[in-house]
C-alpha positions in Angstrom: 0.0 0.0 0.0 1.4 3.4 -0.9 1.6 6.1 1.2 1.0 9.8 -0.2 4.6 11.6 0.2 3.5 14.6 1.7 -0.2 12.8 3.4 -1.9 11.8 6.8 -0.5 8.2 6.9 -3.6 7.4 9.4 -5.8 9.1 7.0 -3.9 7.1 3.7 -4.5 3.6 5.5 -7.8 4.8 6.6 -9.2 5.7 2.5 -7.3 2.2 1.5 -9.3 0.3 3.9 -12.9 1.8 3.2 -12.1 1.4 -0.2 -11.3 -2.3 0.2 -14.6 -2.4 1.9 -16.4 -1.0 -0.4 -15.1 -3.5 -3.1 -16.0 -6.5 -0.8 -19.5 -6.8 -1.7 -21.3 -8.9 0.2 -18.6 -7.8 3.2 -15.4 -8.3 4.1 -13.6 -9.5 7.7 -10.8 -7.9 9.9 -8.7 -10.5 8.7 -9.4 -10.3 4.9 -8.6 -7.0 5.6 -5.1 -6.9 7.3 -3.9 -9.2 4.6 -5.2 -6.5 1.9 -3.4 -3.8 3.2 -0.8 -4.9 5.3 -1.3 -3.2 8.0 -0.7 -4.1 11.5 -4.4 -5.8 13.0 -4.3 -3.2 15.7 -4.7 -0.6 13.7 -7.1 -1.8 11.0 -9.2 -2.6 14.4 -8.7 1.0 15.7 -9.7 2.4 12.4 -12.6 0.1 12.0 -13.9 1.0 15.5 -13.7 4.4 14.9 -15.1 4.5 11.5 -18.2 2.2 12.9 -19.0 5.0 15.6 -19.3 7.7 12.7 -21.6 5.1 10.9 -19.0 5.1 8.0 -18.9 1.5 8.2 -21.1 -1.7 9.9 -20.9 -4.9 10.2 -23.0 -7.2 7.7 -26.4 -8.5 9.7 -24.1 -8.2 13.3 -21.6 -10.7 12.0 -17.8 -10.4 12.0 -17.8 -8.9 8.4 -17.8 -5.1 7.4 -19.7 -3.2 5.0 -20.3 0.7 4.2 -22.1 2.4 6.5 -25.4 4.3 6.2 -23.5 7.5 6.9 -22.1 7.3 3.7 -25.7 7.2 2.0 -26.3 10.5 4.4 -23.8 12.3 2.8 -24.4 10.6 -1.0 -28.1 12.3 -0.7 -26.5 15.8 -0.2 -24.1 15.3 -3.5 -26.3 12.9 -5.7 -29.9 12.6 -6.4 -29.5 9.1 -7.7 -28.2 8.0 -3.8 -32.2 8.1 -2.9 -32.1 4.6 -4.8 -28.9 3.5 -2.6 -30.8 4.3 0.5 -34.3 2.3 -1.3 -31.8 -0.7 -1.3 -30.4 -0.5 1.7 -33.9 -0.3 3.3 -35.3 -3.4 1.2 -32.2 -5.5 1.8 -33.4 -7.3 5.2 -37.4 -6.7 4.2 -37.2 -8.5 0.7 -34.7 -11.0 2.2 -36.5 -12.2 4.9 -39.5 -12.5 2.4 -37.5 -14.4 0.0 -36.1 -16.9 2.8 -40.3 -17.4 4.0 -41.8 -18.1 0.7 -38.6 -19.3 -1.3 -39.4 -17.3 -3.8 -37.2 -14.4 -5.5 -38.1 -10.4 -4.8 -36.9 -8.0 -7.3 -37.2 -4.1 -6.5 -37.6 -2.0 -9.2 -37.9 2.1 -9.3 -39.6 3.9 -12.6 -36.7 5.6 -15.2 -38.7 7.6 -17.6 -40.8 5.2 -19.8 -38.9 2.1 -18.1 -38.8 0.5 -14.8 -35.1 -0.3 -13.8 -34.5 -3.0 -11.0 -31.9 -1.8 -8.2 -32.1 -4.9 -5.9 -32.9 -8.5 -6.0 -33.3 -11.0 -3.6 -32.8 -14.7 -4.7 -34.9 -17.6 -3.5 -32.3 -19.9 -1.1 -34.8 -22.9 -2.6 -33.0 -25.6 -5.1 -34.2 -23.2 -8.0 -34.1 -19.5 -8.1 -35.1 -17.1 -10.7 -32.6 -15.3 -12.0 -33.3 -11.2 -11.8 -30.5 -9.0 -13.6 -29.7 -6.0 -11.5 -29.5 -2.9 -14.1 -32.2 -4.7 -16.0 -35.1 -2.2 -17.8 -38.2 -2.8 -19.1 -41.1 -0.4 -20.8 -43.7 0.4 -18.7 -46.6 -1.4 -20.2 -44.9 -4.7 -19.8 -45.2 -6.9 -16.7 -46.5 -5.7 -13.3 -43.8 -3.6 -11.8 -44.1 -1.0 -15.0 -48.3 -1.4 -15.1 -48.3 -0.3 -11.3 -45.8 2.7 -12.0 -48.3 3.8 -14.7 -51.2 3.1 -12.3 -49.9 5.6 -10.0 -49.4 8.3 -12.7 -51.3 11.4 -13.4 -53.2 11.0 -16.9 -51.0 12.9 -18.6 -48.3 10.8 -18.2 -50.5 8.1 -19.4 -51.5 9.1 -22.5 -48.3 10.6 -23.2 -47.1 7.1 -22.6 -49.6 5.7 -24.8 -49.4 7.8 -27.4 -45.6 7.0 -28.0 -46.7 3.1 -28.8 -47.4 -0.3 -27.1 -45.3 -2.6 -28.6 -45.6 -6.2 -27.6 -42.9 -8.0 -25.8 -45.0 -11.4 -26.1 -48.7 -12.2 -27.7 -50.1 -11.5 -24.0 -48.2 -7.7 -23.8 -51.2 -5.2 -23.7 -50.6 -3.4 -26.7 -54.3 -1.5 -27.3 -54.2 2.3 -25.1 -58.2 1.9 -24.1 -57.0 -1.8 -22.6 -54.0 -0.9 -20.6 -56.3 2.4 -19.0 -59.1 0.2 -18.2 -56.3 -2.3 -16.7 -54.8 0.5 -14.7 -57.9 1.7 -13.2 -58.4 -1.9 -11.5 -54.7 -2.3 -10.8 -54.9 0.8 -8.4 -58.7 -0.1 -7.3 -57.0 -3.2 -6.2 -53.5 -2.0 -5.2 -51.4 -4.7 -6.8 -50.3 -5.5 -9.9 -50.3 -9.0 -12.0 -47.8 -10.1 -15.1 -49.7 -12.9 -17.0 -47.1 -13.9 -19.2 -47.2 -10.6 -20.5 -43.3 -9.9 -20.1 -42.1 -13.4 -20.9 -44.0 -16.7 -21.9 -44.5 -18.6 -19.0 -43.3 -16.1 -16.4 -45.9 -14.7 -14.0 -45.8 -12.2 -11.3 -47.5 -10.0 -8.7 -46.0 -6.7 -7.7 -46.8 -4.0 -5.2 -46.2 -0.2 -4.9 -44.0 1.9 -2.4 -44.6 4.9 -1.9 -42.2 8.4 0.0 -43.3 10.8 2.1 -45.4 12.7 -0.5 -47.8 9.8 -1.4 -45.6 9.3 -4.7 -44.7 5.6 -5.7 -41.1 5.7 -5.8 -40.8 1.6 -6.4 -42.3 -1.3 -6.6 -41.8 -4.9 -5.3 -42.5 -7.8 -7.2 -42.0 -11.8 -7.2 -42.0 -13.3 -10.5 -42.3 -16.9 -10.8 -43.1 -19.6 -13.5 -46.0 -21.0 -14.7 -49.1 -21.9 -12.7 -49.6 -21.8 -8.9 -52.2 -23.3 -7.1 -54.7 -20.6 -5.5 -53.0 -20.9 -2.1 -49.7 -20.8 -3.5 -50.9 -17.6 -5.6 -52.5 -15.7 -2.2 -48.9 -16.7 -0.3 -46.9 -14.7 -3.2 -49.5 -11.9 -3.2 -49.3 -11.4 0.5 -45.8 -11.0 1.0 -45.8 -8.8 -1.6 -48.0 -6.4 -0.9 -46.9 -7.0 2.8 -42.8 -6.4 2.3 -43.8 -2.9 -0.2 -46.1 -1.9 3.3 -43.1 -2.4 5.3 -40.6 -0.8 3.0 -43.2 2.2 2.5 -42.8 2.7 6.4 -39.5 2.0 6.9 -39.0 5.1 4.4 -41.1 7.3 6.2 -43.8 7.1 3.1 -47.4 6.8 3.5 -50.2 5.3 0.8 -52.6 7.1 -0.7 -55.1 6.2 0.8 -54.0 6.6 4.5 -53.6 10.4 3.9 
């Protein structure tokens, strides 16, 4: 590790090792660490302890591994707009794995980017077979339940200027006719979840749910797709952790539904 000539070398080591952490992502231990940096344990242990008490960094789930801290989401939010979603994550991490570990089912979370929704977080099913959901991955609005809820949630406007730039169809089941998708939104807010009936992918099915900030604005949803048909009860089990995990997300955010306003 090299020193800056004319630098803090407490502060030095101190930038090496939150980058290291940062790098580590699913965490990284005191003793990965010391061999990274090669630096005595003492004082990666000092530093560690000290950046901890700032919030700069924590330990993964109260284990003996070390992540970034919410402190450096505080200060993101001042500098970057885009940090809201790193703090939306950071919320849904233990909500939407918790609910994946329950129903061994994946939970992808998904914000709206324009015309598309873009997932920021997925949780994977621990079962023998998992879904595989892309983090980064965008799709148009109109197709599958996470993008229909977004447009649920929207002022008309937005609708029909949606509309109006074209429904293409993603599969035969994509709702592709303006008057169809309105009358589809209507119910998908009277009921306040969302359904994908093979409309994204053939065979792939889904519910989703919305979360909503502070202002009564849907800033995400949370969804669980899954493949071909489940039996009623199976169906109701998805459904309810769904729209129970965006609930809890929604308060763990400080937001509050439409309706309770």
């Amino acid at each position: 590790m090299n020193e800056l000539k004319h630098g803090s070398p407490v502060v030095e080591k101190t930038a090496h090792l939150l980058e290291a952490v940062a790098d580590a992502k699913t965490g990284i231990s005191l003793a990965d660490l010391v061999d990274r940096l090669g630096v005595p344990r003492s004082t990666v242990y000092r530093i560690l302890n000290s950046l901890a008490a700032h919030g700069l960094v924590a330990r993964v789930n109260g284990g003996a591994s070390y992540e970034l801290g919410p402190k450096f989401i505080e200060l993101a939010r001042r500098i970057s707009p885009g940090a809201d979603k790193a703090m939306l994550v950071e919320a849904a991490k233990p909500i939407l794995t918790a609910a994946a570990d329950r129903i061994l089912e994946s939970f992808k979370l998904a914000t709206p980017e324009g015309g598309e929704m873009m997932t920021i977080f997925a949780a994977p099913s621990p079962g023998d077979y998992s879904i595989f959901i892309k983090v980064g991955g965008r799709s148009r609005k109109h197709v599958g339940a996470a993008g229909k809820l977004a447009l649920a949630y929207s002022d008309y406007s937005e609708i029909e200027a949606y509309c109006a730039a074209g429904l293409e169809a993603k599969t035969p089941y994509t709702i592709t006719n303006p008057d169809a998708l309105k009358e589809a939104l209507v119910e998908i807010r009277r009921n306040g979840y969302a359904e994908d009936n093979q409309e994204s992918n053939l065979g792939l099915r889904a519910f989703s749910a919305p979360v909503f900030d502070s202002e009564s604005r849907l800033v995400a949803s949370i969804s669980v797709p899954f493949i071909g048909e489940a039996t009623p009860d199976r169906a109701r089990a998805i459904k309810r952790e769904v729209l129970d995990s965006a609930a809890m997300l929604t308060r763990a955010i400080n937001g509050v539904h439409p309706i309770s306003k």
